[in-house]
N, C-alpha and C positions, 0 to 999 in steps of 0.2 A: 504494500500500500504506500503510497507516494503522500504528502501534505499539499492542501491548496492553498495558493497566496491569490486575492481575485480568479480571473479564469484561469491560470495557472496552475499546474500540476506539477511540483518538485518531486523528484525521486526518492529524496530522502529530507530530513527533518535540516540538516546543514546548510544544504542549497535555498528552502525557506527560509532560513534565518538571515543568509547572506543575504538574500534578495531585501529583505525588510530591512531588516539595519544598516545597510549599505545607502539606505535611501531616505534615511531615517534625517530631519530636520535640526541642525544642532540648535542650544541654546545659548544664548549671550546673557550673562548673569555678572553681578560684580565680582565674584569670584572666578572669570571666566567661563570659557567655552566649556558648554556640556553635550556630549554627546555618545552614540554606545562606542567600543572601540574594539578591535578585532585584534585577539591573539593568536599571532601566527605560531607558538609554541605550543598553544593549549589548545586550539583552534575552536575556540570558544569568544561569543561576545559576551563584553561588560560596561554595564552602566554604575558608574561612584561606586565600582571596587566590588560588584555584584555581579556574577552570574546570570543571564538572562537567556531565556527564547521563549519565542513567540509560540504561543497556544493556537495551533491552527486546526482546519477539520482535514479529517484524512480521503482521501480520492484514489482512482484508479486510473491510472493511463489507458488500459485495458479495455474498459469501459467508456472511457472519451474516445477513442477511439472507435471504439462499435457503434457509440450514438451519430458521432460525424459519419460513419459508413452509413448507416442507415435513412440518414435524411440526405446522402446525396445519392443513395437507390432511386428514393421519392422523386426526387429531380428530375430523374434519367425519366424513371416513367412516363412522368408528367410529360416532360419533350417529346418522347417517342410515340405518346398517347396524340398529340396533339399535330405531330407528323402525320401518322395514321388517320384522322380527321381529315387534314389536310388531303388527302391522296383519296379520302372517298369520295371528298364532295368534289373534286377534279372530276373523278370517275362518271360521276352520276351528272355535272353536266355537259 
């Protein structure tokens, strides 16, 4: 099972987290800039010395996949229905 960020489907829980925090907004405070920060030794983000990732819902590639196949079936048909139409009423006058 992969994690969703919006329509996106990550493979794994790391790749969502990069994607979020990577794009994450800092803040300007009189104590400075705050923002999360990525360890590339722990390869883990941290926000003020913590530990963080993001709670997302879990998805299926698998599954996106078979839905996008299935509604460009529909497609197909409809075209090919609509060809079909096309070629009887040629026929007929």
């Amino acid at each position: 099972m992969g994690v969703q960020v919006g329509n996106i489907c990550f493979k794994n829980q790391q790749e969502a987290d990069n994607y979020v925090y990577s794009q994450a907004v800092p803040h300007f405070t009189a104590q400075g800039v705050i923002s999360p920060v990525y360890s590339k030794n722990s390869k883990n983000w941290t926000y003020q010395g913590e530990t963080i990732h993001a709670n997302l819902p879990e998805c299926s590639q698998v599954e996106n996949f078979i839905e996008g196949q299935l509604i460009g079936w529909i497609f197909v048909l409809l075209i090919v229905s609509a060809y079909k139409f096309k070629v009887i009423l040629r026929m007929l006058s």
